[in-house]
C-alpha positions in Angstrom: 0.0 0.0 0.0 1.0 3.4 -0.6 -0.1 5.6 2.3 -1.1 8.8 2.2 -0.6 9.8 5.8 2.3 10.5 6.8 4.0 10.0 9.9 3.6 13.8 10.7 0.2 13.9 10.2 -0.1 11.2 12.7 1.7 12.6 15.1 -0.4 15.8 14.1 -3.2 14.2 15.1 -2.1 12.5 18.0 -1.2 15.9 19.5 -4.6 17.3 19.1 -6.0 14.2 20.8 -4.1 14.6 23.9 -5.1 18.3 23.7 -8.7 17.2 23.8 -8.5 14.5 26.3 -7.1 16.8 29.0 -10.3 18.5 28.4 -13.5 16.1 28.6 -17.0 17.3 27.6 -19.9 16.0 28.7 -22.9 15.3 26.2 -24.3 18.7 25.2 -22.0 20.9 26.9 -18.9 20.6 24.2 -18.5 24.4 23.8 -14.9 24.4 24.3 -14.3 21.4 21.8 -17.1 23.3 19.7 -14.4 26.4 19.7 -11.2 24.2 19.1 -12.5 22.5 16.2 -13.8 25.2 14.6 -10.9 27.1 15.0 -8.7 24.6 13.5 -11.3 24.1 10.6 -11.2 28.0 10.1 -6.8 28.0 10.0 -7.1 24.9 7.0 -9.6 27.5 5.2 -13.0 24.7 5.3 -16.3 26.6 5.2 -18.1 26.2 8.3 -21.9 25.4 7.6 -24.7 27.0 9.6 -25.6 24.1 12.2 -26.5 24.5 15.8 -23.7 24.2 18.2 -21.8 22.1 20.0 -21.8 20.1 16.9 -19.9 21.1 13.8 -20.1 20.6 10.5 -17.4 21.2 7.6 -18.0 21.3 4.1 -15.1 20.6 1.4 -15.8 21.0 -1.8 -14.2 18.5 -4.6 -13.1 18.6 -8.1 -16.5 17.4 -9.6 -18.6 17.7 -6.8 -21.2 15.4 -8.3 -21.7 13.3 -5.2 -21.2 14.1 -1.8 -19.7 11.9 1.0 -20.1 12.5 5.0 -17.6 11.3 7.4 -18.6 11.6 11.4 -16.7 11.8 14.5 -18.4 12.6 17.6 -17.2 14.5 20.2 -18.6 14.3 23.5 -17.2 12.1 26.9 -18.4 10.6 29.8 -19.2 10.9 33.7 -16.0 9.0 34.3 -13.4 9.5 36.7 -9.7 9.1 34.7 -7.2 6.7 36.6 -3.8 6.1 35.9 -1.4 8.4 35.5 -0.9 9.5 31.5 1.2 12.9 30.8 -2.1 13.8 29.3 -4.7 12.5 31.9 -7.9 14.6 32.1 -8.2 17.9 33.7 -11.9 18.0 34.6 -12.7 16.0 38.0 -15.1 13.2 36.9 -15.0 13.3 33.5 -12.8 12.0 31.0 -12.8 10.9 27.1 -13.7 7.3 28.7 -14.9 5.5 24.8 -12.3 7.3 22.6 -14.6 9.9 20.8 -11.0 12.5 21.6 -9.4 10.0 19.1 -12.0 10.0 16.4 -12.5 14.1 16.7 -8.7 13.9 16.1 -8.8 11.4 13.2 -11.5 14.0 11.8 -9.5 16.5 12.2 -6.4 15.2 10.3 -8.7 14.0 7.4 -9.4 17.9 7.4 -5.7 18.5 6.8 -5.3 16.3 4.3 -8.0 17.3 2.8 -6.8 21.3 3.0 -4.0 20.3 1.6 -4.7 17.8 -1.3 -8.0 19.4 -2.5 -6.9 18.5 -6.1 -6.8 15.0 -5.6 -10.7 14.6 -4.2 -13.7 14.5 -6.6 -16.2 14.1 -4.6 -17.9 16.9 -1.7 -16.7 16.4 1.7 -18.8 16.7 4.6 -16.8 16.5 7.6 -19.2 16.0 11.0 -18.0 16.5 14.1 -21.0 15.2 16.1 -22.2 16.0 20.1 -24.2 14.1 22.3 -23.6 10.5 20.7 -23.3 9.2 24.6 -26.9 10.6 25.9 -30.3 10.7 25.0 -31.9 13.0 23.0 -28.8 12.5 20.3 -26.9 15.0 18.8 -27.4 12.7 15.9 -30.9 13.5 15.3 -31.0 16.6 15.7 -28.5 17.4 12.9 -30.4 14.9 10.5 -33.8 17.3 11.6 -31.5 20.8 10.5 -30.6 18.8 7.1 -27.0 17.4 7.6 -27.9 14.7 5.1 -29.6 16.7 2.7 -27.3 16.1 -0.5 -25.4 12.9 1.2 -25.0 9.8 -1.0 -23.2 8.0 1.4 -22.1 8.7 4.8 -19.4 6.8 6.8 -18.1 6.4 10.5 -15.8 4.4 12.3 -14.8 3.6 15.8 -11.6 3.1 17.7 -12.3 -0.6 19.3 -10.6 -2.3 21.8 -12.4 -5.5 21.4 -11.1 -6.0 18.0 -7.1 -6.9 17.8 -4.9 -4.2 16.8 -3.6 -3.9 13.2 -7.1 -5.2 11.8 -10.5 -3.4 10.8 -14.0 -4.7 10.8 -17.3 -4.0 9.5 -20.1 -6.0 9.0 -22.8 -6.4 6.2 -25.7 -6.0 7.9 -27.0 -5.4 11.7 -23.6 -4.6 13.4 -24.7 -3.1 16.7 -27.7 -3.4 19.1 -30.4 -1.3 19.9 -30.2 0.0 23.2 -33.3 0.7 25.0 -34.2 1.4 28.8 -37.0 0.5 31.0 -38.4 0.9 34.8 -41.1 -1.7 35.8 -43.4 -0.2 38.8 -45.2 -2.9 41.2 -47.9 -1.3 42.9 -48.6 -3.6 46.0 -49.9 -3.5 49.7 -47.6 -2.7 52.5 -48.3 -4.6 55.7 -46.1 -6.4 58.7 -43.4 -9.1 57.5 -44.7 -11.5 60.5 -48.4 -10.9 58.1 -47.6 -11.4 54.9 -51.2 -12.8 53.7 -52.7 -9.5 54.8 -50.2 -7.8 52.5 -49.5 -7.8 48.5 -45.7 -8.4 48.3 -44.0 -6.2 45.5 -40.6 -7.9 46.3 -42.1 -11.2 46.3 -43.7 -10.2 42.9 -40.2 -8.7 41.8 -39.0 -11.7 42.0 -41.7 -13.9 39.8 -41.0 -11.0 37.1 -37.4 -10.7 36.8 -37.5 -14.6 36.2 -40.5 -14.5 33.5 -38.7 -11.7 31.8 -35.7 -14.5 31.0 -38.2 -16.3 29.1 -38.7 -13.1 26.9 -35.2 -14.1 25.4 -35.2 -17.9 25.9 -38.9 -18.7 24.6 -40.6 -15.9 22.9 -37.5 -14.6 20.5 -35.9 -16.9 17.6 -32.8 -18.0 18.9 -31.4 -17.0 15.4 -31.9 -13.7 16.8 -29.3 -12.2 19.3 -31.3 -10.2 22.0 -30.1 -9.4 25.5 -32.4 -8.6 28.6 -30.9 -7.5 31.9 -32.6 -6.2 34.8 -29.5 -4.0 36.4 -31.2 -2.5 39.8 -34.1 -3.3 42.1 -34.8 -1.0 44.8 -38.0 -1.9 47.5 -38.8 -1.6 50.9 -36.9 0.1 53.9 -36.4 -2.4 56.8 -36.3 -6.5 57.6 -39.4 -6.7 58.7 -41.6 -4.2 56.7 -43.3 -5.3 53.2 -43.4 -2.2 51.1 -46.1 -1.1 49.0 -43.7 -0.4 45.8 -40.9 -2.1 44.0 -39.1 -0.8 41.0 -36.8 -2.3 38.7 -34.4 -0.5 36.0 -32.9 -2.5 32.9 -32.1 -2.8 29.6 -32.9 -4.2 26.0 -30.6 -5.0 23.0 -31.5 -6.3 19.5 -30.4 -6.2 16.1 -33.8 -5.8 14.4 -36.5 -3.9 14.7 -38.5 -7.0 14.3 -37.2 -8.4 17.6 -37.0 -5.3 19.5 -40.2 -4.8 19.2 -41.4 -8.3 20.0 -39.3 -7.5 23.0 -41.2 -4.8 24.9 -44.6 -6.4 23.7 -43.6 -9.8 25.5 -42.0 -7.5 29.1 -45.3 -5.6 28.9 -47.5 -8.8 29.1 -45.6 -10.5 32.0 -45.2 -7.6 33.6 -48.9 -6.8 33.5 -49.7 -10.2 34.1 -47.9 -11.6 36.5 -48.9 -8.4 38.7 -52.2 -8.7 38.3 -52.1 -12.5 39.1 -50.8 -12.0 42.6 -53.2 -8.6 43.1 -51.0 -5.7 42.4 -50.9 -3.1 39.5 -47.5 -3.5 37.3 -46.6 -1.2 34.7 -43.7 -0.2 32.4 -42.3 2.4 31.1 -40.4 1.9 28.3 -37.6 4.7 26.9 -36.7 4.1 22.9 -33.0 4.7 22.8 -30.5 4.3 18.9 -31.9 1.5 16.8 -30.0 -1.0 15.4 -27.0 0.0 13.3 -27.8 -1.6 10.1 -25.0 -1.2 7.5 -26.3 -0.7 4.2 -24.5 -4.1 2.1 -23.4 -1.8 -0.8 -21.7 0.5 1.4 -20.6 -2.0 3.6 -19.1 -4.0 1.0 -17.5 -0.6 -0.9 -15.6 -0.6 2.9 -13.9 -4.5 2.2 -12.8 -4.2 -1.1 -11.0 -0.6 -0.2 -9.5 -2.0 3.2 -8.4 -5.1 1.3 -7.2 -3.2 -2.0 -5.5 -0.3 0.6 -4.2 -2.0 3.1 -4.3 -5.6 2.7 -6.3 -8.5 2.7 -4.3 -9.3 6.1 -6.1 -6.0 7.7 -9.4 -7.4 7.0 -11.3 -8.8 10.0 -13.4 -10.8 8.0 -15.0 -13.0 11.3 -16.3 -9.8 12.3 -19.1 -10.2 14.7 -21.9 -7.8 15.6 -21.9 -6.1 19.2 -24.7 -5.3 21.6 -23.0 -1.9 22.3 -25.3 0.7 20.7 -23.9 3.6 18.6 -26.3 6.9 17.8 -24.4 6.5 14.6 -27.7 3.8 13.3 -29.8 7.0 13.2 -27.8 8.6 10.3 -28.2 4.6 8.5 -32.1 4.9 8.9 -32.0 7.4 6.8 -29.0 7.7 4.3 -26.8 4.5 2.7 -23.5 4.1 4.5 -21.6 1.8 6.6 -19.7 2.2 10.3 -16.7 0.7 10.7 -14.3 -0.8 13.3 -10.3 0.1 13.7 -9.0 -2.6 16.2 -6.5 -1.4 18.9 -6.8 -4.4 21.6 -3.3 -5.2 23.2 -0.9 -4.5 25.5 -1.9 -0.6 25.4 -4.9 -0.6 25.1 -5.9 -3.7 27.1 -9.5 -1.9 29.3 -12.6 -1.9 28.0 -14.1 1.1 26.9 -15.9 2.8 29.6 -13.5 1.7 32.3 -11.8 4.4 34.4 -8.5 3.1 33.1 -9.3 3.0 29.2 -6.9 4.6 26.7 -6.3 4.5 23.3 -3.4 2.7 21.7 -2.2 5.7 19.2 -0.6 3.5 16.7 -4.2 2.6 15.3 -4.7 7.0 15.0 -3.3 7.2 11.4 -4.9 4.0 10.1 -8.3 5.4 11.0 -7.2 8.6 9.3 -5.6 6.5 6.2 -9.0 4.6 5.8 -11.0 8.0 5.4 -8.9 9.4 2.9 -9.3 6.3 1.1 -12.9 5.7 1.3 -13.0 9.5 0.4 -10.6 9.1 -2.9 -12.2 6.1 -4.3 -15.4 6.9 -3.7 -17.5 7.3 -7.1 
């Protein structure tokens, strides 16, 4: 392969990742990173377009200019307190860049260079999308699709910096790639009384209990087991002493799936036990069910586009091509509901980047920084 990154672009990027990850964001409140990427976007000369902040979006324009391709990073971190002790470690008490989103702004970033500086070498329109809010709900995702961000768009790509996936190799799949994540809280409404009394009472706890275990069947029994689906009840809070039975229990959890299909068969199935399983023991159950990302369904064209320039680029050795779908959920599946495109994986699991994302100790392995930047610029130069 001959790359077109070189190693001082790298290390150009890695700089302006360290820069950001001493400086975490939470969702919706990335006004700083808002006001360092435009300003680099304004010194390489790329129109900014008229989108509501903390997001930004970039526009270069190509040779032709016949078609138009988005590339996303987002931007935002989490309520995560850093450990370790990097040169770079994060300067805001309880936040830090805990998923990598520093490293993709930075791969965006050094696309943008590139970009600034090779203009005569891309046909195609640019969009570059530097994304809030991917880690919260509502997402920043949907509210750039409501202003219009893919009016125009014929294909529009993303990729993620992944831990799980061995360094030195990239992924995608053709098809559902990662889950739908949705939330819920189930309310029993019983009868306090004494715990020496019990049969003059209506035990939520008790009733807890007969739920959580008919909600396993949701998965075991009433979903295909050709189809992946994850159900987890995380927290259960009732009562206030040994020998009290409340009147309420409530129970938090949540839902994966890769098709709409099955998440939807899902919550009709929790609903019913829920419901009935209440009723059958005399107390009122209801849930409350929150709609978080779909499914992140590649689109196969797009999806396929990705192989053939990974394998022609860098080698057929780079290709992961066991490459399993996650039940992590990525806001990224929005943009896929409603434009063709494809998200895509850059492994960095090993020795330095060996936690999972979302743990307190989680860092990026660098060396995987320019081959996230090398695959944009090569999805952007091929594309036709």
């Amino acid at each position: 392969m001959q790359a077109l990154v070189s190693t001082a672009l790298g290390e150009w990027a890695v700089q302006h990742r360290r820069h950001l990850h001493q400086y975490p964001e939470l969702s919706g409140e990335e006004h700083l990173t808002h006001a360092y990427i435009k300003r680099q976007l304004e010194e390489l000369s790329i129109p900014i377009l008229d989108f509501a902040a903390p997001s930004v979006v970039g526009l270069v324009r190509g040779t032709e200019g016949s078609k138009t391709i988005a590339l996303r990073a987002d931007i935002d971190a989490l309520p995560v307190m850093e450990e370790g002790q990097k040169v770079y470690q994060s300067k805001v008490p309880g936040v830090s860049h805990a998923c990598g989103h520093d490293g993709h702004t930075a791969v965006l970033l050094a696309v943008a260079k590139w970009l600034a500086e090779n203009r005569s070498d891309v046909k195609a329109n640019v969009l570059l999308i530097f994304q809030s809010s991917e880690e919260r709900d509502p997402s920043g995702a949907t509210a750039l699709i409501n202003q219009g961000v893919l009016d125009g768009v014929d294909a529009i790509f993303g990729i993620h910096l992944w831990q799980p996936l061995e360094k030195g190799k990239i992924g995608v799949c053709h098809g559902s790639m990662m889950g739908a994540c949705d939330e819920f809280t189930i309310t029993i409404e019983g009868k306090g009384g004494h715990g020496a009394m019990p049969h003059d009472a209506v035990d939520p706890i008790f009733i807890a209990g007969q739920i959580v275990s008919g909600l396993q069947s949701v998965v075991s029994r009433a979903i295909s087991p050709l189809q992946p689906a994850v159900l987890t009840v995380g927290k259960v809070e009732a009562g206030s002493t040994y020998n009290i039975i409340p009147n309420e229990a409530v129970m938090l959890g949540t839902t994966r799936s890769l098709t709409q299909e099955t998440r939807q068969r899902i919550f009709t199935q929790m609903q019913s036990i829920v419901e009935g399983v209440s009723a059958s023991f005399g107390a009122v159950g209801t849930i409350e069910y929150s709609w978080g990302p779909p499914p992140l369904v590649n689109d196969r064209v797009q999806s396929r586009y990705v192989e053939r320039v990974v394998v022609e680029a860098f080698g057929e050795s780079f290709y992961a091509a066991d490459m399993e779908p996650t039940m992590a959920a990525e806001d990224f599946a929005y943009y896929l509901e409603h434009c063709p495109g494809a998200f895509v994986f850059v492994g960095m699991g090993g020795e330095r980047s060996a936690y999972p994302h979302h743990h307190p100790r989680f860092d990026i392995d660098e060396d995987a920084i320019p081959t996230a930047i090398e695959l944009f610029i090569q999805l952007i130069r091929r594309f036709s």
